[in-house]
C-alpha positions as CSV (number, residue, x, y, z in Angstrom):
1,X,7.9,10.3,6.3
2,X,9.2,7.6,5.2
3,X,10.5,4.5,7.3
4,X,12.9,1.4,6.9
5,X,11.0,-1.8,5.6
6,X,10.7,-4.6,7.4
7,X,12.1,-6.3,4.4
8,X,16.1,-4.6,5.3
9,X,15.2,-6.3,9.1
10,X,14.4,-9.4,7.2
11,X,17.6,-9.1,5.7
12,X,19.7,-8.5,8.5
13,X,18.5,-11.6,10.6
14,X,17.9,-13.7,7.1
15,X,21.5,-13.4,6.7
16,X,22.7,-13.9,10.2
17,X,24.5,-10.4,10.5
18,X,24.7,-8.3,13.6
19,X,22.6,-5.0,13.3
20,X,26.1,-3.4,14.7
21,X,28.0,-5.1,11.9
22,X,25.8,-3.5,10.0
23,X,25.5,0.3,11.9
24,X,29.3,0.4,10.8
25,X,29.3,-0.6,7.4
26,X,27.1,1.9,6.9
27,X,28.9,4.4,8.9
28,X,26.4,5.2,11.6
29,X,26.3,4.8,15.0
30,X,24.3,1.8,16.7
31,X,22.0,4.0,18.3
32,X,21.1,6.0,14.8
33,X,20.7,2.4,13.0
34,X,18.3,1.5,15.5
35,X,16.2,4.3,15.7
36,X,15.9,4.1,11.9
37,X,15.2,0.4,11.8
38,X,12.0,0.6,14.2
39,X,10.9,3.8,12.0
40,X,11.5,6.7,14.7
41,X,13.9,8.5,12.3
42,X,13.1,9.7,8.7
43,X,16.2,7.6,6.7
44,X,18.4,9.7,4.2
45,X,18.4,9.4,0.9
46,X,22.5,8.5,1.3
47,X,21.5,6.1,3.8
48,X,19.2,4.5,1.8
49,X,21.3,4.4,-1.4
50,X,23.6,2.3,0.9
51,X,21.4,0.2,2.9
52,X,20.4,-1.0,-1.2
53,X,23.3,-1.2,-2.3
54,X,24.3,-3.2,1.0
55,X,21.5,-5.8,0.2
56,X,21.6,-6.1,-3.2
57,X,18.4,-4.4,-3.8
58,X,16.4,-1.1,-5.2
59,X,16.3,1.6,-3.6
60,X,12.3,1.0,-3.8
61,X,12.5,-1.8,-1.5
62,X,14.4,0.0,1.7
63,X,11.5,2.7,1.9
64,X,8.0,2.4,2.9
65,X,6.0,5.6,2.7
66,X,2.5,3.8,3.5
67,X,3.1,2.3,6.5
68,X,3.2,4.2,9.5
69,X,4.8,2.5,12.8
70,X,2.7,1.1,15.4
């Protein structure tokens, strides 16, 4: 399974943003969002595509499939 970096949570604070503001830009409720931020729900590929394209970065860098959450 893989899980939502901690580099996306990096994002989301580094920029100032609201995980909400966020949850709805991405079309996904607040309780989804956060479930997939601390890694206890498998994120979509669609999801992912967005979250990347959201942050200005690959794909590759939303995902991590070695790290399993604590």
């Amino acid at each position: 399974m893989a899980y939502l970096s901690k580099r996306v949570a990096n994002e989301i604070d580094g920029r100032g943003l609201k995980r909400r503001f966020i949850a709805r830009k991405l079309g996904m409720t607040d309780n989804r969002f956060s479930l997939l931020i601390n890694g206890r729900l498998q994120v979509r590929a669609d999801e992912m595509l967005r979250l990347a394209d959201l942050f200005d970065l690959e794909p590759e860098e939303i995902i991590q499939t070695d790290q399993v959450p604590a």
